[in-house]
C-alpha positions in Angstrom: -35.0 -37.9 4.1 -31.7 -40.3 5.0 -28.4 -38.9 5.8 -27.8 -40.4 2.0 -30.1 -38.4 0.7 -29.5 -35.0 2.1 -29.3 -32.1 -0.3 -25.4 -32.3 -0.1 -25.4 -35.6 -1.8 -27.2 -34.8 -4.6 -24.8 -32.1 -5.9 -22.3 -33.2 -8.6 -19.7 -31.1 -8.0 -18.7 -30.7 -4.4 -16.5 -27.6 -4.7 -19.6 -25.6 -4.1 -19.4 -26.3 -0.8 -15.5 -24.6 -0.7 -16.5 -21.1 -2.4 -14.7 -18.9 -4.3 -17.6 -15.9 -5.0 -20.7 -14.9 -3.2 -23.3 -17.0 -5.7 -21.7 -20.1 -5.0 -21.8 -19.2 -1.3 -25.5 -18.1 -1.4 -26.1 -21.8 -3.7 -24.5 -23.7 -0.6 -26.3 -22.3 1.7 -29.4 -22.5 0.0 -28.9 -26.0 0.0 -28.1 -26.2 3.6 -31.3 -25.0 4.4 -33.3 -27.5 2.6 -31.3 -30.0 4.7 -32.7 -31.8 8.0 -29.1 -32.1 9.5 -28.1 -29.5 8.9 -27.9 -28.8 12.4 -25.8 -31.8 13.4 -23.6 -31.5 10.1 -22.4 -27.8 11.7 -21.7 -29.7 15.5 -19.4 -32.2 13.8 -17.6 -29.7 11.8 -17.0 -27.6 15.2 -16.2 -30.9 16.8 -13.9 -32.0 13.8 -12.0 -28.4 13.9 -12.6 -27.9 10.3 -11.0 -25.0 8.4 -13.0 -24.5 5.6 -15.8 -24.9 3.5 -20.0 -24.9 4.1 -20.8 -26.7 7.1 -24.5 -26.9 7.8 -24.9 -23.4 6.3 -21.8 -21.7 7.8 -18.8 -20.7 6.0 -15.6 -21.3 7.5 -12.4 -20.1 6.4 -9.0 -20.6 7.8 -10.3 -22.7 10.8 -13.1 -19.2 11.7 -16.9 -18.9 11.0 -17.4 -16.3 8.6 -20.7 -14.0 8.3 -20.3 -12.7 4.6 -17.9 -13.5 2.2 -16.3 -10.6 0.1 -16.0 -10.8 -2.9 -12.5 -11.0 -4.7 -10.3 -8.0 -5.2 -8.6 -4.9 -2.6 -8.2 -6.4 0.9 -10.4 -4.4 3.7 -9.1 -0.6 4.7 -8.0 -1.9 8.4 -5.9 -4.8 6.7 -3.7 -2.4 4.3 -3.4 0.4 7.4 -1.3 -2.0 9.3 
């Protein structure tokens, strides 16, 4: 498989990779893992300083890896505390 023809590049609809719910998350990762560069795709986002979106299987938001995306609705107990 060619850089053009990475698992990425076969999806029609690109948003998938900037998710807004916990399926679409789990669907861009799953195609992350099929991919061979996935590896190097994740080094050039860190390189790049990207700030969002699946990046060779990790979501980033607001410039910071994130381990699992929460569904939408009430913000965390320590956020409204403050």
């Amino acid at each position: 498989m060619t850089e053009t023809q990475t698992p990425c590049t076969a999806v029609s609809d690109a948003d998938i990779f900037f998710p807004e719910t916990t399926e679409q998350l789990a669907l861009a990762q799953a195609l992350c893992a099929q991919c061979p560069i996935a590896a190097s795709c994740l080094d050039q986002a860190l390189a790049l300083g990207v700030t969002d979106g699946v990046w060779g299987g990790q979501l980033f938001e607001r410039g910071r890896p994130v381990t699992d995306k929460r569904p939408p609705g009430r913000p965390r107990r320590a956020a409204t505390a403050a």
